[in-house]
C-alpha positions in Angstrom: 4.7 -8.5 30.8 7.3 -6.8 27.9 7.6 -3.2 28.5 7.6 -2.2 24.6 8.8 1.4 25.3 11.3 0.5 27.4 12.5 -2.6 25.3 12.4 -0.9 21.7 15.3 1.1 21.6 17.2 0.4 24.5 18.8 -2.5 22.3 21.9 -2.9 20.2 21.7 -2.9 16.9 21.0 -5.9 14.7 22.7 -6.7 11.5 20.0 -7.5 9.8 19.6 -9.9 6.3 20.4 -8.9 3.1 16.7 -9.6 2.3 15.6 -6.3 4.2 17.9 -4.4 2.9 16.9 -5.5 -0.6 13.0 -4.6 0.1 14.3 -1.1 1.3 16.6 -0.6 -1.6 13.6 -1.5 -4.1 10.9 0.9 -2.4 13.7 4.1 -2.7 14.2 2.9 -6.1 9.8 2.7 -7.2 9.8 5.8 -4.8 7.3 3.9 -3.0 5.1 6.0 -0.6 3.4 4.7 2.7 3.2 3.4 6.5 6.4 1.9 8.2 5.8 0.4 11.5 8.6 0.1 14.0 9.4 -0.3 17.5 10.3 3.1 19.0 10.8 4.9 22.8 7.9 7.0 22.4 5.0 4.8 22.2 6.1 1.2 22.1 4.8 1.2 18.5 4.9 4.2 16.4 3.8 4.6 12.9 6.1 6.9 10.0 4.7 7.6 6.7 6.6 8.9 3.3 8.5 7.9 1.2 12.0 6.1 1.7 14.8 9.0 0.4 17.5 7.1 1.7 19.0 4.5 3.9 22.6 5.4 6.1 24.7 3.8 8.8 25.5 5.6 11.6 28.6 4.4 13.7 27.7 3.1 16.4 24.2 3.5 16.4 23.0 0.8 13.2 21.3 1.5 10.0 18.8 4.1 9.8 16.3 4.7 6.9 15.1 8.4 6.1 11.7 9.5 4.9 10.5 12.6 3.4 8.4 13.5 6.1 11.6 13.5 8.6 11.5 10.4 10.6 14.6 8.5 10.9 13.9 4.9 12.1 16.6 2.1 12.9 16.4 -0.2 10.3 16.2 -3.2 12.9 13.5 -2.3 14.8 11.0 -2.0 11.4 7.7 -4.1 11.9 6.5 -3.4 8.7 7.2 -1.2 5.7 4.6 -0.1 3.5 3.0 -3.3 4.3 5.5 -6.0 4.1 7.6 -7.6 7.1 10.7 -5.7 8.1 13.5 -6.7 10.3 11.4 -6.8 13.8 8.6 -8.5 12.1 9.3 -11.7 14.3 9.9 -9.9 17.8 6.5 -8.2 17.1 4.6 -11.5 16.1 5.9 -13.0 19.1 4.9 -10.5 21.3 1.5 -10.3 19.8 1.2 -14.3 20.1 2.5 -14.4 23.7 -0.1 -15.0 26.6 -0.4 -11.9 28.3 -1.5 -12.2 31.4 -1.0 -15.9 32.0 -4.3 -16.6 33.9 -5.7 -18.8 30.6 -8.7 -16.2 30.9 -9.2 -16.8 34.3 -9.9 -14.0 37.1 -7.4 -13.8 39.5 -9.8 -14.7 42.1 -11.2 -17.5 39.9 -7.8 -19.7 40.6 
């Protein structure tokens, strides 16, 4: 089984698409306020909320977004933001599609 804490920042950094970039450059621009999902150390998942005040690359670390309520969160490891696919959108979907225990439902004793 994935070990999301262990697997979520541990990573290099992604380039990711112009697309997400765009979506984030929009929300700082309609000062959008609300939830951004993203893979993070802590909990696997973790949750930020606030508005986007900007977006910065960090040498060697990737690109980081800023909120007003003081998270920083690695661009590439975004699930969601305020409710529309970010960057890790696909990891998470396949994770969340992926058989977890691969016993088809079945008890171990039951095989």
């Amino acid at each position: 089984m994935m070990n999301l804490k262990n697997a979520s920042l541990n990573t290099p950094y992604l380039p990711v698409a112009w697309e997400y970039r765009e979506v984030i450059e929009e929300e700082i621009e309609k000062k959008t306020t609300g939830k951004v999902f993203y893979f993070c150390a802590e909990e696997g998942i973790c949750e930020g909320q606030g508005q986007i005040l900007c977006m910065e690359e960090e040498k060697n670390k990737g690109l980081f977004v800023l909120l007003d309520s003081g998270s920083k969160i690695r661009v590439d490891r975004i699930i969601t933001i305020f409710g529309r696919p970010g960057a890790a959108y696909d990891e998470y979907d396949a994770y969340g599609s992926s058989c977890m225990d691969c016993m088809g439902g079945y008890e171990k004793d039951e095989l």
